[in-house]
N, C-alpha and C positions, 0 to 999 in steps of 0.2 A: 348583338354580336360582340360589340368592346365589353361587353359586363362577362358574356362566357369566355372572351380571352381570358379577362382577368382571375378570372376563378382558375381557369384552365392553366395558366401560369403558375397559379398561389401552388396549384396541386400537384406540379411537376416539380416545382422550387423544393416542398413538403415531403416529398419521396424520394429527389437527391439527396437532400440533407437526414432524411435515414440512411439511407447508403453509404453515406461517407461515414456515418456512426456504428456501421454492424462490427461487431453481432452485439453494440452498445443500444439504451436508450438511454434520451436525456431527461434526467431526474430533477428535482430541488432537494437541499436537505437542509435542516435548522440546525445552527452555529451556533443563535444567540435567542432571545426570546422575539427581538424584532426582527432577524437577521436571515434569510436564509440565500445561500448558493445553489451555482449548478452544479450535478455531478454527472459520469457517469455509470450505468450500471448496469449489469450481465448477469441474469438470472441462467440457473441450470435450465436445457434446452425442455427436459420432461422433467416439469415439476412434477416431484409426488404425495400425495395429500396426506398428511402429520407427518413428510418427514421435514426434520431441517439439515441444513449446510453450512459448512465452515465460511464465513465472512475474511476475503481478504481486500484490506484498503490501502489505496494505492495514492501515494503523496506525490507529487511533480517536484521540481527545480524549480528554482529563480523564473529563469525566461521562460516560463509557462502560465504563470498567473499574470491575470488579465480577465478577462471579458471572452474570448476565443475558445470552447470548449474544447474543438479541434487539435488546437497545440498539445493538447494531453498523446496527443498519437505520438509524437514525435520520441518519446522516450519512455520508459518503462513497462509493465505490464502491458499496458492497455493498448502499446505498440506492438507486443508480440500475439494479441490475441486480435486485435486488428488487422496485423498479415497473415490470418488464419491458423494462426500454432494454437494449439489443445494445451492447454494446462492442467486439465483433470491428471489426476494420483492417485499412485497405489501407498498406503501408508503402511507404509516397513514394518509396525509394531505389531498391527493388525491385519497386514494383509489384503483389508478392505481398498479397493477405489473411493474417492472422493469426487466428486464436481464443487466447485465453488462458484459461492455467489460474490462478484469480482465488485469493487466499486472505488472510484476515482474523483476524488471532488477537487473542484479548480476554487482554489485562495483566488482572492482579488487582487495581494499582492504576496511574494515573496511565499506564506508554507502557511500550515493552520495551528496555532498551538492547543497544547493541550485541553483547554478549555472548550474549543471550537470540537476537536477530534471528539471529544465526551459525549457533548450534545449531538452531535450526527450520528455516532453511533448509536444513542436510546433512540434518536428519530427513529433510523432505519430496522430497529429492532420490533419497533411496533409497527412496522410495516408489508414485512417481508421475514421466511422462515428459518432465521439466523440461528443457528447453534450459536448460543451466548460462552458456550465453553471454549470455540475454537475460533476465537477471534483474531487473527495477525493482520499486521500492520507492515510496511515497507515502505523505505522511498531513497533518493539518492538528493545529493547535495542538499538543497534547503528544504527539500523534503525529509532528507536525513535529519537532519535538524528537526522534524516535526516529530520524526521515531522516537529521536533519542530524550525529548522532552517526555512524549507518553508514557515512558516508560520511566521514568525518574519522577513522576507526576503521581503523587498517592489514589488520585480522582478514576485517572485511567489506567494507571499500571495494575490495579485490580480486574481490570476486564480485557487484556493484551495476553495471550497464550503465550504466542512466540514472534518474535519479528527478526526483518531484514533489511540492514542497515548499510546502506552505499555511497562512501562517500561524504559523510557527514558534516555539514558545517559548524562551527561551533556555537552552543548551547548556552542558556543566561548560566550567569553565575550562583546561584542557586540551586540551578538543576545539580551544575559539573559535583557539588555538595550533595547529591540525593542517589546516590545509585543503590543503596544499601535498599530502596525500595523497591528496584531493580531485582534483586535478590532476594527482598521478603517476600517478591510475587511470583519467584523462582521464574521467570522470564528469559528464556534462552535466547539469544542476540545472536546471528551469524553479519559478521562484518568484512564489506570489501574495500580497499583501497588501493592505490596505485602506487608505485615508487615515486613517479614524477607529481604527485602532487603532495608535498609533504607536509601542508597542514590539515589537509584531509585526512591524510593516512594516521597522522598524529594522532587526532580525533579521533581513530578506531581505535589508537593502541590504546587510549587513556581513556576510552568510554571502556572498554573492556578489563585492561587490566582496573578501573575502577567497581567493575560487578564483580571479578575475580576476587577482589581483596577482602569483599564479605564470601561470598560463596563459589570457591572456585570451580572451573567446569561449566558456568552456564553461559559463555562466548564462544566464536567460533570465528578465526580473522582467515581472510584470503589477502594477499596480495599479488597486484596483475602488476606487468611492465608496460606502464599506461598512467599519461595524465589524469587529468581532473573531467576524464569523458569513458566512455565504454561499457559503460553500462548493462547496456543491451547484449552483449555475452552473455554475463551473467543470466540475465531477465529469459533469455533464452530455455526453453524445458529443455533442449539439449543437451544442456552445460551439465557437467555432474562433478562432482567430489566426493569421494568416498561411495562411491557409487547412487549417488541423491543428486536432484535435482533440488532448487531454491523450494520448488512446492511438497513435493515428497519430503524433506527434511523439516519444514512447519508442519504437518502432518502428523509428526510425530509426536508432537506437543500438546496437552489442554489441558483446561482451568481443572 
């Protein structure tokens, strides 16, 4: 009887904590050659056999890395497709609907640099049936910070279509010298910041006007009346500018 509790517990414990992951599961993916984290990750609901889908990867904040997979709910993507919002797109150019294959992996501390971003994306490339052309990238504060390296990073700004930049923290010194890679990979950047937080907001105007300065036209700045928080406005399929939503507008974008 104590041993079928026991099992009977394990398997109740085993089905809440799906629950509280939907429409997520929880993944590993390889960072380093020893190294691998958790993620998570949201396949389209009907796979269809030889087609693939646009890969969008979702980076957290500061106070989300940890050990806590959960915390990833609290902000970005993976919060809005968690309180059941649809992020599938109609892509403007083509006309076509998309579903994407969503994925969010938790850093142990702080964001993932571009080195780590590399190696999870060829992981999950050989895993699952990623259009390698339509691969974007997003995240806000020190996530931003993970964007704005990938993309100034020769390694991975060859495999980033288009991305969306929130809030960004600042960048090694190295990178703030690299955007012309930015540009050679013609990677179009939509960036949001706040008034009240103006080393954030700085960060966009100088991540931007620095891709501007080789090729102008591939940034895109918002500014909200709003701290170093809000995010989730944006994140929202709601939200539109110019009549596009954050996902309809990478959409539009590939290698």
């Amino acid at each position: 009887m104590r041993v079928f509790l026991i099992i009977t517990f394990m398997l109740q414990t085993a089905l809440l904590s799906a629950q509280d992951l939907k429409p997520f599961k929880q993944i590993e993916v390889q960072i380093t050659p020893w190294h691998r984290i958790p993620a998570l990750l949201k396949l389209p609901d009907n796979l269809k056999g030889g087609k693939r889908y646009p890969l969008l990867i979702c980076l957290h904040g500061r106070s989300i890395a940890g050990t806590d997979i959960t915390k990833i709910f609290r902000q970005g993507v993976a919060r809005q497709m968690h309180e059941g919002k649809n992020i599938d797109a109609v892509n403007k150019v083509d006309g076509k609907k998309y579903e994407f294959i969503v994925m969010a992996p938790l850093a142990t501390s702080w964001s993932l640099g571009p080195e780590h971003l590399d190696a999870a994306i060829t992981d999950v490339l050989k895993k699952y049936p990623i259009d390698s052309s339509r691969i974007y990238i997003t995240g806000y504060s020190a996530g931003g910070w993970s964007v704005a390296m990938a993309v100034t990073d020769k390694r991975t700004a060859k495999r980033v279509a288009a991305a969306v930049n929130m809030s960004p923290a600042t960048i090694d010194a190295e990178n703030l010298k690299s955007f012309q890679v930015t540009a050679q990979n013609n990677i179009h950047v939509w960036y949001f910041g706040g008034r009240e937080e103006p080393v954030f907001l700085g960060n966009c105007k100088l991540y931007a006007d620095s891709t501007n300065k080789y090729k102008p036209g591939l940034t895109k700045l918002s500014i909200g009346e709003h701290k170093h928080c809000c995010w989730e406005q944006y994140y929202n399929p709601s939200y539109r500018e110019d009549g596009m939503n954050i996902y309809e507008w990478l959409l539009q974008f590939k290698r």
